[in-house]
C-alpha positions in Angstrom: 67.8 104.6 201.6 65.8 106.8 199.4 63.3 105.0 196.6 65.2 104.3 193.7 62.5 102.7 191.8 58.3 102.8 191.5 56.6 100.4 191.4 52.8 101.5 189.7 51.0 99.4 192.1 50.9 98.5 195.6 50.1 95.0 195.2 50.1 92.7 192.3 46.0 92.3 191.6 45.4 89.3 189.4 41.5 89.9 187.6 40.9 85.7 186.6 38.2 85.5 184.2 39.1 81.7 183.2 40.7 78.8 185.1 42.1 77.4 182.3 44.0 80.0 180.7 47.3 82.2 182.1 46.2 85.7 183.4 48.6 88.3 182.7 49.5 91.4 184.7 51.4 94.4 183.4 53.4 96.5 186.1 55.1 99.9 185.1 58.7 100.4 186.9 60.5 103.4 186.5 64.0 104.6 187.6 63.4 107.6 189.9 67.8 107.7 190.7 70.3 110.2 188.4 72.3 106.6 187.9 71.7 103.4 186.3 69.8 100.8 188.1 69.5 97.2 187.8 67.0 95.5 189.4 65.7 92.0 189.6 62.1 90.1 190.8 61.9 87.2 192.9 58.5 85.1 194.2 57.4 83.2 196.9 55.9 81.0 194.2 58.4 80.5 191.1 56.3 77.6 189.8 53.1 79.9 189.6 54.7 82.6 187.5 56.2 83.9 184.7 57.9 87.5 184.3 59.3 89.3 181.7 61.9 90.6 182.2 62.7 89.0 185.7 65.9 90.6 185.9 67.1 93.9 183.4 68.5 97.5 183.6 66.6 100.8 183.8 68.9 104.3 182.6 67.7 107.6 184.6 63.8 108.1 184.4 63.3 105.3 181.7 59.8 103.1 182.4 59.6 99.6 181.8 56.5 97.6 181.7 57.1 94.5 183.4 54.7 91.5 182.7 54.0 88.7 185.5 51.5 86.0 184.0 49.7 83.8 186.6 49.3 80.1 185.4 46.4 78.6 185.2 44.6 77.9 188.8 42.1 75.2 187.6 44.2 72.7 189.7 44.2 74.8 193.0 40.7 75.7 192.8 40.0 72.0 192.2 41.8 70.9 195.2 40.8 73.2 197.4 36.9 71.8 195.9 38.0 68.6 197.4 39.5 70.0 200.6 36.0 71.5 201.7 34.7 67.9 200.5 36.7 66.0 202.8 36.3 68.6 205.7 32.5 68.0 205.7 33.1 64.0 205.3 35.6 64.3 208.1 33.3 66.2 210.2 30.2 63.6 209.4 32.5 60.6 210.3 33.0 62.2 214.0 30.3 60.8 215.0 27.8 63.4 216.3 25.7 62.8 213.5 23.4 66.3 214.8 26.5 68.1 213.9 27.1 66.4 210.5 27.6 69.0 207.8 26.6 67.1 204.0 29.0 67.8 201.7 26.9 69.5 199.7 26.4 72.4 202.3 30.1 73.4 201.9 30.7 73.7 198.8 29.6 77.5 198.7 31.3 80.2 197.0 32.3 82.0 200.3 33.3 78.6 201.6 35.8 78.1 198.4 36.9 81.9 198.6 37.9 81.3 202.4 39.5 78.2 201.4 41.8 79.6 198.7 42.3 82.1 200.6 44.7 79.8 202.6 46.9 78.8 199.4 47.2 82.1 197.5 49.4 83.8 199.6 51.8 84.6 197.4 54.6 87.7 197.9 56.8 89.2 195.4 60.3 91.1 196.1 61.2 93.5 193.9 65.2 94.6 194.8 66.8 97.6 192.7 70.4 98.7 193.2 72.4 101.6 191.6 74.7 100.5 189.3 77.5 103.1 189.7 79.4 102.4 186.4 79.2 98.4 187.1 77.9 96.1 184.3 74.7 94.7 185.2 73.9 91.2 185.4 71.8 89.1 187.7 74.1 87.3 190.0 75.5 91.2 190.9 72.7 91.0 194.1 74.4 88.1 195.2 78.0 89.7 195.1 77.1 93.3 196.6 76.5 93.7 200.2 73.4 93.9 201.9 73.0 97.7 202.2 73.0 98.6 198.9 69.8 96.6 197.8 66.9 98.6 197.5 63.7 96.3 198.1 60.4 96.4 198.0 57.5 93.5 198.8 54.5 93.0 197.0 51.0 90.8 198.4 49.1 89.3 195.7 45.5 89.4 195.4 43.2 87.3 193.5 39.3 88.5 192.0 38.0 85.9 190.9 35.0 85.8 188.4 32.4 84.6 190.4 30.2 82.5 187.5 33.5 81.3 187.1 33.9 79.3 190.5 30.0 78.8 191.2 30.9 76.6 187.6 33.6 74.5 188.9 31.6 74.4 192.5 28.2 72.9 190.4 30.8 70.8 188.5 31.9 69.2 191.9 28.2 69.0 193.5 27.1 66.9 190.6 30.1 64.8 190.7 30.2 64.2 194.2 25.7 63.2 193.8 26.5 61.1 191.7 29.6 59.4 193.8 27.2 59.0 197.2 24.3 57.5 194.6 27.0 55.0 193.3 27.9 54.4 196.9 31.3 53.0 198.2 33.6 55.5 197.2 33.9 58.6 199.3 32.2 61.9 197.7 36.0 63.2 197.7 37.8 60.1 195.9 35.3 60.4 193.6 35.3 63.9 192.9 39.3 63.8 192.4 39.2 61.0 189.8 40.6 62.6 186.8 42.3 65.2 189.0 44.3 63.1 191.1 45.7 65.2 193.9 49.7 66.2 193.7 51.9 63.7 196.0 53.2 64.4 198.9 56.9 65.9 197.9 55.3 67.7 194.7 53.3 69.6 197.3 55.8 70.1 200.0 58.6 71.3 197.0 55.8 74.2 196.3 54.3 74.7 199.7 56.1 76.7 202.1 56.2 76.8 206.0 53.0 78.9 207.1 55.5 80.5 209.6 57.9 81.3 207.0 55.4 82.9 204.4 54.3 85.1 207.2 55.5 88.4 207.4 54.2 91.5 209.2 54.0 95.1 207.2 54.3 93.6 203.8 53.5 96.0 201.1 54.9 98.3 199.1 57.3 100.0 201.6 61.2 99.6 201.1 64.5 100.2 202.3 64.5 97.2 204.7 66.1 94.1 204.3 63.7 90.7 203.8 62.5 88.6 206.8 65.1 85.9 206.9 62.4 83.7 207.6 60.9 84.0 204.4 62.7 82.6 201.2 62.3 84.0 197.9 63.0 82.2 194.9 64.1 84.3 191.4 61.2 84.7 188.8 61.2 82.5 186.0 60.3 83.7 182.9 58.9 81.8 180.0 62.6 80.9 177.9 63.9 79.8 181.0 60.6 77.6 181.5 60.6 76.1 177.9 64.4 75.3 177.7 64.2 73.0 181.3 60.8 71.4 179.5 63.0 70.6 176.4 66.0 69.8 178.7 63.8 67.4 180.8 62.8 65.3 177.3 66.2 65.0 175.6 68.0 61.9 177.1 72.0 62.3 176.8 72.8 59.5 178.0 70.8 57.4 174.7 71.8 59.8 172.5 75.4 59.7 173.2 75.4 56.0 173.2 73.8 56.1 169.6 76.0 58.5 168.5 79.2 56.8 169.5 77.3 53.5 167.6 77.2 55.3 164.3 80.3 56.8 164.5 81.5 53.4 164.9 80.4 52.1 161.7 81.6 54.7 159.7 84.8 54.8 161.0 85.0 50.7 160.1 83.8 51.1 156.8 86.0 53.7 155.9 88.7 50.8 156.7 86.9 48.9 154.4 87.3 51.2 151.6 90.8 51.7 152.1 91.6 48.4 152.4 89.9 47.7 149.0 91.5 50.9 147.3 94.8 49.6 148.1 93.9 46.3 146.6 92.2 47.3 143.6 95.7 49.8 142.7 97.7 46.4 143.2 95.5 44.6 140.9 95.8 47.5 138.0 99.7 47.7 138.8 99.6 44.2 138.0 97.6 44.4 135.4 99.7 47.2 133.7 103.2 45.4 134.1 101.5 41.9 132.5 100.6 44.7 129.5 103.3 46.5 128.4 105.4 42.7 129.2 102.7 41.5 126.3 103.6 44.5 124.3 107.7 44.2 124.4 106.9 39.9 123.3 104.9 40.9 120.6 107.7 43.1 118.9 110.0 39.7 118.6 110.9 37.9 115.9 108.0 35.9 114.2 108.2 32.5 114.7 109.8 32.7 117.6 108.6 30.5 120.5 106.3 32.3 122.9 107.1 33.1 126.0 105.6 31.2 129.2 103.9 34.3 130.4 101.7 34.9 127.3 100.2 31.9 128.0 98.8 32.3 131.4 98.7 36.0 130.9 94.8 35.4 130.0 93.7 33.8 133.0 95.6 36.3 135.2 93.4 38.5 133.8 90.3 36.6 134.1 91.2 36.3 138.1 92.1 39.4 138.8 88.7 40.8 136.9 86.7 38.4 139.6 88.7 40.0 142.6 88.5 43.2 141.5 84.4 42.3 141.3 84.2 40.6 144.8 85.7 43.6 146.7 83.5 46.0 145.2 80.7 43.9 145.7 81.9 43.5 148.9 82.3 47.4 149.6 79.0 48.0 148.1 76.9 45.6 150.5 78.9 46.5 153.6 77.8 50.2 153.2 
């Protein structure tokens, strides 16, 4: 299959100046096909990166930059600080004490280069595929056969700045002096307080089989389909990574059972007011009928006896005022 996309670099070079901030590389891709092409970028490492755009579609000789940013490696470089640590204890503890290596002696730059050297080896897959007249979208690599996905793999390689590890390795060397003069703990427990090391299934979730990463000819090369052995995960870019962080903190279930509380109330006092609407317009029906009965009576001949209603027409009144104010008292407190 001819090359249906470049890629401006052979492998993705990462230039880390500081452990605690991202570092960001900027690829150039182009569309080198007469069609359409949609292509999409997948890692060994998901959890390291983030590109933008991990997925999009390219017209005939258009160039997109595409942005992969390395999160920070304080963490890794730490760990692998506390890896050469334990070696040299480990070895000490053997119990050929001629051999014994102090800790000290091994944390070297060269010793921490080798041993990062064994967790950063991270691949990237770009795969491309001509569109002919389809809509693009991601899940299209999934649906397509085989044969029509152009890919190409990617090493990465890391420079670090070297005052910027022999920092973190005098960092550890005065940690761990100060652990062995306090005595008890081991120089590596002691280094890692702060930075406790990742458990067990956090580390085997990111990890993967050394046999699996593996691959022989990786590089920048295409047209062949991916080592089954090796599995890549999609990119994540940096919406995708914020929305499962602001996922992760909302709680539906409390939220719903709130909801579903206040909804509640409202719905009962609503009843409430109804049920006092209806008996305030009894009261003023009432009312009215006891009022225009007080208006025909006083019409009648004078002297005339009064009638039995005019004379408990005023207290009526008075008890229907004080119902009238208990249920909108009542109506009031309740809400």
């Amino acid at each position: 299959m001819d090359r249906i996309l470049n890629v401006s670099e052979t492998r993705f070079t990462f230039h880390i100046d500081s452990l605690e901030k991202p570092t960001l590389l900027t690829l150039k891709l182009r569309n080198e096909a007469n069609d359409h092409v949609g292509f999409k970028v997948k890692t060994t490492r998901p959890k390291r990166y983030c590109v933008k755009p991990n997925a999009a579609k390219l017209a005939p000789g258009e160039t997109l930059d595409l942005q992969v940013q390395l999160q920070p490696l304080k963490r890794v470089v730490a760990d692998a600080c506390a890896a050469l640590v334990r070696q040299a204890e480990s070895r000490s503890s053997g119990g050929d004490a001629t051999s014994a290596t102090p800790a000290a002696d091994v944390l070297t730059y060269d010793g921490l280069k080798q041993e990062l050297s064994k967790e950063l080896e991270d691949k990237f897959l770009i795969q491309g595929l001509l569109l002919e007249n389809r809509s693009f979208d991601a899940g299209l690599f999934d649906t397509v056969d085989r044969e029509e996905v152009f890919e190409q793999k990617f090493r990465c390689e890391f420079l670090f700045n070297q005052d910027t590890l022999e920092n973190m390795l005098q960092s550890y060397r005065a940690r761990m002096s100060q652990s062995v003069d306090s005595g008890g703990k081991s120089a590596a427990s002691g280094m890692d307080a702060g930075t406790p090391p990742a458990s067990a299934s956090a580390q085997a979730s990111e990890r993967l089989d050394g046999d699996a990463v593996r691959m022989a000819g990786v590089g920048a090369g295409g047209g062949s389909a991916a080592a089954p052995s090796v599995h890549w995960d999609d990119a994540a870019t940096e919406q995708s990574k914020a929305a499962a962080a602001a996922a992760a903190a909302i709680t539906p279930d409390h939220m719903t059972e709130t909801e579903t509380r206040e909804e509640s109330e409202t719905a009962r006092l609503r009843r409430e007011l109804a049920r006092s609407q209806a008996e305030v317009a009894l009261l003023k029906s009432r009312l009215e009928s006891a009022s225009r009965l007080l208006k025909s009576s006083s019409t009648g001949a004078l002297g005339a006896s009064p009638h039995p209603t005019l004379l408990i027409l005023p207290w009526v009144q008075l008890v229907m005022a004080i119902l009238l104010g208990i249920l909108l008292g009542k109506y009031v407190l309740a809400a």
